[in-house]
N, C-alpha and C positions, 0 to 999 in steps of 0.2 A: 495581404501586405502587413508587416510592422511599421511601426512606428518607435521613439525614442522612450514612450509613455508605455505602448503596446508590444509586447516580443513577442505578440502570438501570431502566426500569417493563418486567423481563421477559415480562410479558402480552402489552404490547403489541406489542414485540419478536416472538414468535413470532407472535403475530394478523398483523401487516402485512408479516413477512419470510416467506421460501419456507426458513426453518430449520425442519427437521422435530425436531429434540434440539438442546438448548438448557441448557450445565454452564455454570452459576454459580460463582467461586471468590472468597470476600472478602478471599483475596490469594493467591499461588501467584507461584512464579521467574519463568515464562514458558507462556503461553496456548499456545502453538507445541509445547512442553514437553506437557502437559496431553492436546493433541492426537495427537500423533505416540503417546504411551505408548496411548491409547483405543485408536487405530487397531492397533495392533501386539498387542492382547490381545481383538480383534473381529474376526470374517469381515466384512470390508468388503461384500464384494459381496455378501452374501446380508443387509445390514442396511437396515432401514426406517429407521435414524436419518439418512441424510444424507441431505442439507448441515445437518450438526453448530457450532453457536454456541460456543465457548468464550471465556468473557469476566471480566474482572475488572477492579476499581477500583484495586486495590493489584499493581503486577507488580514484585518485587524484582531481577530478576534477566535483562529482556528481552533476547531473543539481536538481533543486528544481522545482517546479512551479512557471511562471514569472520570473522575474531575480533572484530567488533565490537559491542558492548553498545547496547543501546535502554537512555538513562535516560527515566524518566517520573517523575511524583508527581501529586498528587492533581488532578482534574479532565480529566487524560489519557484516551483515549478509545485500552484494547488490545484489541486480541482476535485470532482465530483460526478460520478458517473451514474445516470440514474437508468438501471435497466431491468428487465423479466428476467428473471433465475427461475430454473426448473426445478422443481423439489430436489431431485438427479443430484442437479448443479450444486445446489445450494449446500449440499454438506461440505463441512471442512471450508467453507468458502474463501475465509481469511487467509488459508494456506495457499489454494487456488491461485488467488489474487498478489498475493506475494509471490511466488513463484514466477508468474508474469513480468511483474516488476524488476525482479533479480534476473531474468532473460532478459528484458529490454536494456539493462541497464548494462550489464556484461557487453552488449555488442558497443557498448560508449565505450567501456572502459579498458577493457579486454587489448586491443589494438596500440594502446599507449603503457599498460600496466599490467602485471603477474597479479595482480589484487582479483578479488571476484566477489558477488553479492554474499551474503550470507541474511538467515533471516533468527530473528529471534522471538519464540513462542510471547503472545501468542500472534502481534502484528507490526514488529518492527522491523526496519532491513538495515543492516549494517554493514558497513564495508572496512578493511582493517579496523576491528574493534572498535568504532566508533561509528555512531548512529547517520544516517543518511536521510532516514527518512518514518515514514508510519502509513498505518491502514485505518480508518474507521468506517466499519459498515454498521448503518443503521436500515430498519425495515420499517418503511410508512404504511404499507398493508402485505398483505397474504403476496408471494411472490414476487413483489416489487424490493428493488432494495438499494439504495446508494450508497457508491463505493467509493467514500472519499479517499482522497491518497493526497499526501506532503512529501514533498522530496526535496532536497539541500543541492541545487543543479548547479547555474550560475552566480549561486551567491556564496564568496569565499567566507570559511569561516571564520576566518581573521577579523571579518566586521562583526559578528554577534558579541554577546554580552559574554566576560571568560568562564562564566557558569555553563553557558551552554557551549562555546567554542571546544573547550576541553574534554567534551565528551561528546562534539559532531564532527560532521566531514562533508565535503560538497565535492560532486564533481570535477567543476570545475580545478580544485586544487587537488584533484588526484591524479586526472590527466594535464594539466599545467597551462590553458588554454577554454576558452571557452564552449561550452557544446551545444548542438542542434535540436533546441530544446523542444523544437514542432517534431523532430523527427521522433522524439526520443516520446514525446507525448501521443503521435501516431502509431509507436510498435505498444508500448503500456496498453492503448486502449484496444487496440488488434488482439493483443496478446491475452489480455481481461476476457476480451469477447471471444474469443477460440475456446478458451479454460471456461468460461461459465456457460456456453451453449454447446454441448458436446451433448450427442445423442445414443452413446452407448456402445455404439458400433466399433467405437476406437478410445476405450478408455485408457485414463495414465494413473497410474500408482500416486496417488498422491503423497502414502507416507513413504515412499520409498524417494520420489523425487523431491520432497521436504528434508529427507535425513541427509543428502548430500549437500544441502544448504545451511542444515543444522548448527549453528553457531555454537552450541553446547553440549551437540553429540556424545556421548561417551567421556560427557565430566560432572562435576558433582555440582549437582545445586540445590537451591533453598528454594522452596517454593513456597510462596505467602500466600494460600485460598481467600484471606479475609475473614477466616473463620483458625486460622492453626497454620504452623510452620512446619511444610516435610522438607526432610533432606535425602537425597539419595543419587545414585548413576542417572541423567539424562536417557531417553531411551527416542529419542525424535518426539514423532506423534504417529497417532493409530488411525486408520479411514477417516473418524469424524472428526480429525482433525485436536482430537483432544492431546493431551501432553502425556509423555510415558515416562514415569518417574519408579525407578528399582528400590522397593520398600520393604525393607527385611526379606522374608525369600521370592518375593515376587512382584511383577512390574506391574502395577496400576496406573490407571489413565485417570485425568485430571482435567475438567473444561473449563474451572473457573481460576484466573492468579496471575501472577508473575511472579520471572523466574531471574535467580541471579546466582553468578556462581559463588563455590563456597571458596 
């Protein structure tokens, strides 16, 4: 059931998801936070609870990748997925994980709009040029890893600050109405756990189904490593998920930066 305070109908949530433990928090810093502290005070591997749900309507304090903050406010859609990844799985994993995201999200938006996810290296997802959402995975030990994810659902962007308004987008003001934000957090978490538990038998291209997502495919951009500035043709990403960037006569991969176009 929901509530005014609660929009999550947690029942249904664990009935239609492969989440075996399922923390509610009616507000907490960071879902990622929440998760990481569980795992580090649990024997992982000897535990029945994962793939672990951690979710909240109020996140005060959402981590970004690198020093950067996730804002969100009400109608936001956070959480934090704490599960087993197979060495297998685990390459490329942010791509993986986005890719999911961009399937779940396409079946919301797809039916009301010609728009469709796009993702940008190395864990953002955007939708007509303007950001949606983000990825942070972090690893508490060997195999274990949580998958936090932010997305911009029910909360129109008209109410954030115009710093961040002018360069976000929410669902809900894409398709013009509210969306079914259990459902849409039931195919994300389905869709995570198909892509991170795959046993070989029927793999998917990752850099081939990342390039038609590719938000700066075959355009010019600047890449900041932290260390020096390259510029060159986009080129998607390569198996592990790294970035392919066309550098005088040849395309080299890149795992650490961000990228913007020139």
């Amino acid at each position: 059931m929901t509530s005014q305070h609660n929009p999550f109908d947690l029942d249904r949530i664990k009935s239609e998801s492969p989440v075996n433990d399922l923390y509610y928090f009616s507000s907490c810093a960071s879902t990622n936070t929440e998760a990481l502290n569980w795992a580090r005070g649990h024997d992982c591997d000897n535990s029945n609870s994962l793939p672990a749900l951690f979710i909240t309507p109020s996140q005060t304090a959402g981590r970004g990748r690198g020093s950067h903050s996730w804002y969100s406010n009400d109608g936001a859609l956070t959480f934090s997925l704490l599960t087993y990844v197979s060495r297998q799985n685990a390459v490329a994993l942010a791509a993986r994980v986005g890719l999911a995201i961009c399937d779940a999200v396409d079946r919301v938006i797809t039916p009301h709009s010609s728009l469709a996810c796009q993702l940008k290296w190395p864990n953002d997802v955007f939708v007509d040029g303007k950001k949606l959402g983000g990825i942070l995975i972090e690893s508490p030990e060997s195999r274990v890893f949580v998958i936090g994810i932010g997305l911009n659902v029910n909360n129109s962007t008209a109410s954030l600050p115009e710093m961040v308004s002018n360069e976000s987008i929410s669902i809900i003001d894409t398709i013009g109405s509210p969306a079914d934000i259990n459902g849409l957090l039931v195919n994300i978490i389905q869709l995570v756990h198909e892509k991170t538990t795959m046993d070989g038998s029927n793999p998917i291209d990752i850099s081939a189904a990342w390039q038609q997502r590719c938000m700066f495919y075959s355009t010019t951009v600047c890449l900041d490593s932290g260390s020096g500035l390259v510029t060159g043709l986009c080129h998607g990403i390569d198996s592990n998920g790294a970035i392919l960037i066309g550098v005088n006569d040849g395309i080299v991969p890149f795992v650490n930066g961000t990228i913007r176009p020139v």
